[in-house]
N, C-alpha and C positions, 0 to 999 in steps of 0.2 A: 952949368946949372945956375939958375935968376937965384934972386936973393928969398923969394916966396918959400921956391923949392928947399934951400938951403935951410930956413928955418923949419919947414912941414919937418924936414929928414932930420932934423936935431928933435924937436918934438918927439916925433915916431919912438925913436931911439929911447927918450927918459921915460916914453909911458911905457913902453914895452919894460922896461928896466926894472920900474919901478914894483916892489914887492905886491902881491893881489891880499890882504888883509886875512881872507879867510882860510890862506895857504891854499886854495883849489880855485881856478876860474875854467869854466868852461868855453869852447871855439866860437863861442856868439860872442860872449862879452868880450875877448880877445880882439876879435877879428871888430866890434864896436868900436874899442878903443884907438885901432888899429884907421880905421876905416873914418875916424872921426878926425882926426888929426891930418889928412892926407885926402881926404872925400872933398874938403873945399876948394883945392888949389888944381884946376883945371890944366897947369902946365907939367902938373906931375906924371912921368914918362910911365912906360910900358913897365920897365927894367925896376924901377921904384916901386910899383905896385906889387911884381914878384918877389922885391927883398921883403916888402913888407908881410906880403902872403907869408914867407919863407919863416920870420921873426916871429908871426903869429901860430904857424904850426908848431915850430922848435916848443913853445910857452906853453902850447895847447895839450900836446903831448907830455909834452914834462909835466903838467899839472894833473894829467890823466894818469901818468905813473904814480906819481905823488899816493896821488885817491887812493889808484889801487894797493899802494905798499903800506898803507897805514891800517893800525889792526880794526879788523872785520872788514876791510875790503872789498876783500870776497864774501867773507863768510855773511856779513851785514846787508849784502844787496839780493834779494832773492833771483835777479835774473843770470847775476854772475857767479852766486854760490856752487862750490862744487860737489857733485852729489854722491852720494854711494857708487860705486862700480855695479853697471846691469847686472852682472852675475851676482852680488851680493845683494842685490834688492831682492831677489826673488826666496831670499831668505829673512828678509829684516823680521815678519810676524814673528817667525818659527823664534828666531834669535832672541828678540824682545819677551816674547812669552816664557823664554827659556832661563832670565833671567840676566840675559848680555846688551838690554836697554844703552845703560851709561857707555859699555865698551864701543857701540857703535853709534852713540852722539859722538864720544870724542873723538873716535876714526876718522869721521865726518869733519869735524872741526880742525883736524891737525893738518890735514887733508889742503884746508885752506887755507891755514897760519905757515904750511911751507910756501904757494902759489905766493902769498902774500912779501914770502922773505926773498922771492926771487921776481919781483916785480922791477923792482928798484935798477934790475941790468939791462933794460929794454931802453930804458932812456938813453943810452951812447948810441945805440941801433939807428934810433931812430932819428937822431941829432945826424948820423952820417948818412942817412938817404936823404934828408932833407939840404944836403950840401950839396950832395951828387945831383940837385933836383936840375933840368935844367928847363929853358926856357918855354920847350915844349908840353914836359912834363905838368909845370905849375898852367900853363893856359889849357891847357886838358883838365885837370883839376877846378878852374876856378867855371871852365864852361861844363863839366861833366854831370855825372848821377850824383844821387846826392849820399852816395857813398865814393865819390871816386877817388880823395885823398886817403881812407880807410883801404881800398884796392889799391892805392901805389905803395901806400909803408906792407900791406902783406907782399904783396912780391916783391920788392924788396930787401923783408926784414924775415919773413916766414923761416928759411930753413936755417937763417942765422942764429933765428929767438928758440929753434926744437933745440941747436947744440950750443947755446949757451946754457938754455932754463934747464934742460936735463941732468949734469950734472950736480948743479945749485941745487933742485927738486929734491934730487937723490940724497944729498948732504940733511938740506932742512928737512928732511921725512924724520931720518932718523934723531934729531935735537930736539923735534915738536912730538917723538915718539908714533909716528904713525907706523914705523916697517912692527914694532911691538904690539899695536892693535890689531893690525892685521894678521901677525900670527898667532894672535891667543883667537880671534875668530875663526879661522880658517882650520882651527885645531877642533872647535867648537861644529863648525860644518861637516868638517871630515866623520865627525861620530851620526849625523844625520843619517838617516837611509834615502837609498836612491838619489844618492849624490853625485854630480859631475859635472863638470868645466866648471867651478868658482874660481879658478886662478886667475889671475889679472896681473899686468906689465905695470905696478903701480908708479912708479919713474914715467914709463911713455904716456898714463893715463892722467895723472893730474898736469904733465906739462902741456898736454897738447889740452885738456880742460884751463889751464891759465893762459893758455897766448889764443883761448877764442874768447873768452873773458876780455882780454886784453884788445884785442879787433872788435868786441861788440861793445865797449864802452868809447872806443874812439869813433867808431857809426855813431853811436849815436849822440855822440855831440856835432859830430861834423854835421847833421843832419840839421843839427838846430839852426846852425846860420844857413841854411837854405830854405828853410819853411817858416820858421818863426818870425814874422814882419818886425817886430822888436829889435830884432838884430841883422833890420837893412832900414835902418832909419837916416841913413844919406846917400843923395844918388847916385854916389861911385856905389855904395852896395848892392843899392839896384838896378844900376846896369851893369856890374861883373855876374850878379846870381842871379842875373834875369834867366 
């Protein structure tokens, strides 16, 4: 390795390092920082560009855990918020009129205060496919759709993050009080007439609602550094996301 290289790869290293101020950066500005430091030195290899890829996901993703584990997360972002169970929406008027308003905001909201307390476990997941990454793996990614490193951490990490987050879900339901909203409603539905299927797997429903949360917040940052021109403002970025 020339002396250019040597210092590009000490560079890389202290910006990558170095803390993001607002505790959250998203995969443009990462992959900017990334991309800026190592985009001038034309002898920088193949192999250098995928550590760097590799440095910039591990940060991108920790940061996108980060987001989602801090309170309102979920609850905060209308696209990731998780919502009533289908079977309980088709009662929310009756319920609300009925006088059980508050009992199914806070259902709702506990709903996502557990997603949010088992956010936090995604991050090892995702640190170890990013090791496993290998060379093929990341030049598929850097020439792919512009979801394609979102499609490698789900296959991946998918049936790993159902049997991690489910337990965790299960613990936090019951500490943020959701399995007790649920059953003073569902006591509440039962005296309904012409009532049937409200029951819901609430453990398999809000984990599998937190880990598409979880995939549709890393789309769409990955997304950014391939559409946003902002964050390919050196030609190594526009010729890797060309």
């Amino acid at each position: 390795m020339n002396k250019k290289i040597a210092i590009a790869g000490g560079c890389l290293l202290t910006c990558l390092l170095i803390p993001f101020s607002s505790g959250y950066a998203d995969f443009g500005s990462i992959f900017k920082k990334v991309q800026e430091v190592i985009g001038g030195s034309s002898g920088v290899s193949q192999n250098e560009i995928v550590d760097g890829l590799k440095e910039a996901l591990q940060i991108g993703t920790g940061n996108t855990v980060q987001a989602l584990s801090q309170l309102n997360g979920y609850y905060g972002n209308p696209q990731l918020k998780i919502p009533l169970p289908q079977s309980f929406q088709k009662f929310d008027k009756i319920l609300r009129a009925t006088g059980f308003e508050s009992e199914l905001d806070a259902f709702e909201l506990s709903m996502n205060r557990a997603a949010e307390k088992a956010a936090p476990e995604a991050k090892a997941l995702f640190v170890d496919a990013i090791k496993s990454m290998t060379f093929a793996d990341a030049d598929k990614i850097l020439k792919g759709a512009d979801n394609e490193a979102t499609v490698y951490f789900k296959n991946k990490t998918s049936e790993k993050l159902q049997a991690l987050f489910k337990p965790i879900i299960g613990q936090s339901m019951n500490s943020v009080g959701v399995t007790r909203y649920y059953q003073s409603l569902t006591e509440k539905i039962q005296t309904l007439p012409f009532v049937s299927d409200y029951a819901v797997d609430l453990d398999a429903y809000v984990t599998e609602k937190s880990i598409d949360g979880l995939f549709f917040r890393l789309a769409e940052e990955e997304a950014k550094i391939r559409n946003d021109p902002a964050a390919r403002v050196t030609e190594l970025l526009k010729k890797v996301f060309r």
